[in-house]
C-alpha positions as CSV (number, residue, x, y, z in Angstrom):
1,X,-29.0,-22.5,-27.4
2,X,-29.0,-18.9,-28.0
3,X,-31.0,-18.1,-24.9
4,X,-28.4,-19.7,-22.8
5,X,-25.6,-18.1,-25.2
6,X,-27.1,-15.0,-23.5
7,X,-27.7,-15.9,-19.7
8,X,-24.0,-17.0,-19.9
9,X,-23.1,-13.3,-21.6
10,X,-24.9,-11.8,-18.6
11,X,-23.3,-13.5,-15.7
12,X,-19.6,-13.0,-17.3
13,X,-20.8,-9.5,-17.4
14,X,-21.8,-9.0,-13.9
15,X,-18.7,-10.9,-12.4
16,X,-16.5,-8.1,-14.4
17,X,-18.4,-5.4,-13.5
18,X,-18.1,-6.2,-9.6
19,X,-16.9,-2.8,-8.1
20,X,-13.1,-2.7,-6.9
21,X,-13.0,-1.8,-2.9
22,X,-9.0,-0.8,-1.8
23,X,-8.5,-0.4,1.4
24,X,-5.2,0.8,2.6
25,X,-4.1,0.5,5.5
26,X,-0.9,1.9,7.8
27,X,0.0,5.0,9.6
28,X,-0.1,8.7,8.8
29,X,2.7,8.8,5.8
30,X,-0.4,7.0,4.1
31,X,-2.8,10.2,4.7
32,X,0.0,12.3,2.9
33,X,0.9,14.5,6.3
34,X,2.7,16.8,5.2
35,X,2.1,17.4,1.8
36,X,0.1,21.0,1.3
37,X,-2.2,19.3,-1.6
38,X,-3.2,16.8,0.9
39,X,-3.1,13.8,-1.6
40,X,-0.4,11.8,-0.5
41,X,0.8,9.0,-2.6
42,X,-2.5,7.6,-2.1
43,X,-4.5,10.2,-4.0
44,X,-1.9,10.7,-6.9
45,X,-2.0,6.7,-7.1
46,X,-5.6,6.4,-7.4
47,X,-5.7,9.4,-9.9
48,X,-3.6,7.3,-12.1
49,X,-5.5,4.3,-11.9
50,X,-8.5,4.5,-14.3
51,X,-11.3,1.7,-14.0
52,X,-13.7,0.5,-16.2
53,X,-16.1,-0.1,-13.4
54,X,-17.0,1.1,-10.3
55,X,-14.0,1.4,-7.8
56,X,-13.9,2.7,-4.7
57,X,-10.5,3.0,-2.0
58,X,-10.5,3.4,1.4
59,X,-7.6,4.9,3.7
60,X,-7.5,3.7,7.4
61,X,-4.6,5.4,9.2
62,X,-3.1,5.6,13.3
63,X,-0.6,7.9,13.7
64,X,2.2,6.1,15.1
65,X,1.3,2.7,14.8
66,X,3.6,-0.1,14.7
67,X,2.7,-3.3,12.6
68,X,1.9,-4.8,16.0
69,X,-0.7,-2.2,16.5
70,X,-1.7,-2.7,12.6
71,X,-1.7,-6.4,13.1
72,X,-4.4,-6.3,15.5
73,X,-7.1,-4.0,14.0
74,X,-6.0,-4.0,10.3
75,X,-9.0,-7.1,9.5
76,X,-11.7,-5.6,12.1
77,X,-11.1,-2.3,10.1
78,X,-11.5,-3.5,6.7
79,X,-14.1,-6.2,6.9
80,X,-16.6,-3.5,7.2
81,X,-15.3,-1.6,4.2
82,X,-14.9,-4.3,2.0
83,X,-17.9,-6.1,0.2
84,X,-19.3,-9.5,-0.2
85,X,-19.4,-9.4,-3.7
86,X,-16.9,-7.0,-4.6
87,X,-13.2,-7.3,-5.7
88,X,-11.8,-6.7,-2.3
89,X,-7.9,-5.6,-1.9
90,X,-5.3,-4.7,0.7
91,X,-2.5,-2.7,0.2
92,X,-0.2,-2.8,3.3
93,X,1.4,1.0,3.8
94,X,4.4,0.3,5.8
95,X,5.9,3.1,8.2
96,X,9.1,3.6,10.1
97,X,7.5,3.4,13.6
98,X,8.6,0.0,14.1
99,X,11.9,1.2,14.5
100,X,11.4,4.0,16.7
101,X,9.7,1.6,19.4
102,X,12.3,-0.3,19.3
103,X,10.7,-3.6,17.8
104,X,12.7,-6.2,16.8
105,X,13.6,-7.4,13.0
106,X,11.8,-11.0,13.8
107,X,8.9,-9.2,15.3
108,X,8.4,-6.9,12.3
109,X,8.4,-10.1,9.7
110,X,6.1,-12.0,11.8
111,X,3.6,-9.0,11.8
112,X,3.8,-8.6,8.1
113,X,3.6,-12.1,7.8
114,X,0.8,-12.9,10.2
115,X,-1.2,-9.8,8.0
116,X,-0.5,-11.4,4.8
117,X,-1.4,-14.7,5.5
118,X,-4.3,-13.8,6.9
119,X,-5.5,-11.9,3.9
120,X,-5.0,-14.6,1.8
121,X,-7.0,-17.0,3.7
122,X,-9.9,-14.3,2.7
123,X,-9.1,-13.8,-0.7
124,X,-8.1,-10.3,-0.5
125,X,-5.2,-9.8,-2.8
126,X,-2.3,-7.7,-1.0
127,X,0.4,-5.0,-2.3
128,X,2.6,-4.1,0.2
129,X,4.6,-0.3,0.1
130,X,7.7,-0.3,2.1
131,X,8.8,2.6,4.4
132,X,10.9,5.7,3.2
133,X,13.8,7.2,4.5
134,X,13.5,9.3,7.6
135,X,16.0,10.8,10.3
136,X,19.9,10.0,8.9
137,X,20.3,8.4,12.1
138,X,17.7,5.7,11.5
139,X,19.0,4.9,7.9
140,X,20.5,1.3,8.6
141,X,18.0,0.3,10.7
142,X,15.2,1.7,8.5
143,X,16.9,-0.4,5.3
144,X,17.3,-3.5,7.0
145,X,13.5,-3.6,8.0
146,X,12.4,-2.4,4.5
147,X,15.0,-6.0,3.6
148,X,13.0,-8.0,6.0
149,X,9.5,-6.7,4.8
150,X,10.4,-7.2,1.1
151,X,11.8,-10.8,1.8
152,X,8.1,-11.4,3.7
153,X,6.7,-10.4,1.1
154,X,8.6,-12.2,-1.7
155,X,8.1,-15.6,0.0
156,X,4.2,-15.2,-0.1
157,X,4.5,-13.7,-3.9
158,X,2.9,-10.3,-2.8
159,X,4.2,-7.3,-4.5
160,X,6.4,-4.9,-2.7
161,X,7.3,-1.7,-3.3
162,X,10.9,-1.0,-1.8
163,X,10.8,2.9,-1.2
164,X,13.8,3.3,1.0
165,X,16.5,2.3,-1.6
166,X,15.6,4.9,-4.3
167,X,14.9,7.3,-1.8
168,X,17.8,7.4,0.8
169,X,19.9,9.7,-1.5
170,X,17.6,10.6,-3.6
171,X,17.7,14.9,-3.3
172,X,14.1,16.5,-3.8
173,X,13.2,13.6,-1.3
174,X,15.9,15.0,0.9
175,X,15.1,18.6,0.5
176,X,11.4,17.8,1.4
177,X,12.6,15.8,4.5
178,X,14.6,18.8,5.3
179,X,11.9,20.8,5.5
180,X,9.6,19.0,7.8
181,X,12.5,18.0,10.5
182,X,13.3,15.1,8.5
183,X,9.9,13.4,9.1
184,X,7.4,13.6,6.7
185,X,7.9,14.5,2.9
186,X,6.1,17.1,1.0
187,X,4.8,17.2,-2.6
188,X,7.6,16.6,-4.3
189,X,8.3,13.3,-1.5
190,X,4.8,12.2,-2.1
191,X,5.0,12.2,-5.9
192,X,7.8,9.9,-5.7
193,X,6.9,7.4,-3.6
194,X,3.5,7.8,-5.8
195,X,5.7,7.5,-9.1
196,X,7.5,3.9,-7.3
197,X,4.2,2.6,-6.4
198,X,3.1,3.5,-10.0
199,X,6.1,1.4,-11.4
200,X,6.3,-1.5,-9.4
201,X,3.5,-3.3,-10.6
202,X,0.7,-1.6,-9.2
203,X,-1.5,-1.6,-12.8
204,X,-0.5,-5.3,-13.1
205,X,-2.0,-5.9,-9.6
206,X,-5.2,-4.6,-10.5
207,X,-5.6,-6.1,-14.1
208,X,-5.2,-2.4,-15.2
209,X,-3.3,-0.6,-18.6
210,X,0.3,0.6,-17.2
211,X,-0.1,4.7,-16.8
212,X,1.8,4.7,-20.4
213,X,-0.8,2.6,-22.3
């Protein structure tokens, strides 16, 4: 009895130490252009995110893409990063391009959706980060997407991190926009998309202590 006792102890022990793989993936906000530390949100997220086993994150950017374009390499990309017997994840960074190429509001929901649904038929737990404010001129269109994505995401009980609402007035985010022709954040920008991600559910997505515990 106490021999099996044991062999039970040691395979509850080598299911939780599986190593964590992340792999994010969306255009080049979610490389941190822009931002003179070169961290992005990314690297000040995964700074703040301490394990107590081996974790590993992975981020796979196109500058410029569309969720079209993410739609269609996103699982090619990932499936060679994730593991067969690690915790795999996904954390969707969405941009603003969809907008710019003029895609519609349908189109961008059935991306997202077609991306999610797919990861959950692999068993890849998803967290999805919105996209931030950009030009002024873009600001309605830019909120109504980040509405769409977040209602995606809600239906399929993802978490969503809506950066656009916070943001759209917020003024070190505006003051970094300024700076950059009202494209990419800097430091400042990058912490607080960082911070939102942070707060939003991120350490209850990976079975982690919140960044106050």
């Amino acid at each position: 009895m106490a021999a099996q006792r044991d062999e039970i102890g040691r395979r509850g022990e080598a299911v939780t130490a599986r190593e964590v793989r992340i792999c994010v993936v969306g255009d080049e906000l979610s490389v941190g252009v822009g931002d003179a530390r070169a961290l992005g949100w990314v690297g000040r997220v995964m700074a703040r995110s301490h394990f107590d086993r081996p974790a590993m994150h992975f981020t796979l950017a196109v500058p410029g893409e569309t969720t079209s374009g993410l739609g269609a390499r996103w699982e090619a990309e990932t499936a060679t990063r994730f593991g067969f017997e690690a915790e795999n994840r996904l954390v969707v960074a969405l941009g603003r391009h969809d907008v710019a190429a003029g895609l519609s509001i349908a189109r961008s929901r059935l991306n997202l959706a077609n991306i999610l649904d797919v990861a959950a038929a692999g068993s890849a737990p998803t967290f999805v980060v919105g996209p931030p404010p950009g030009r002024p001129e873009d600001g309605p269109r830019i909120a109504e997407l980040s509405a769409a994505f977040a209602d995606v995401a809600s239906r399929r009980r993802v978490p969503y991190v809506d950066t656009y609402t916070p943001l759209a007035h917020h003024e070190q985010w505006l003051a970094d926009l300024a700076q950059n022709g009202s494209l990419y954040p800097g430091q400042a920008g990058y912490g607080l998309m960082a911070w939102l991600v942070l707060h939003t559910g991120w350490h209850a997505w990976l079975g982690l202590p919140s960044a106050e515990e």
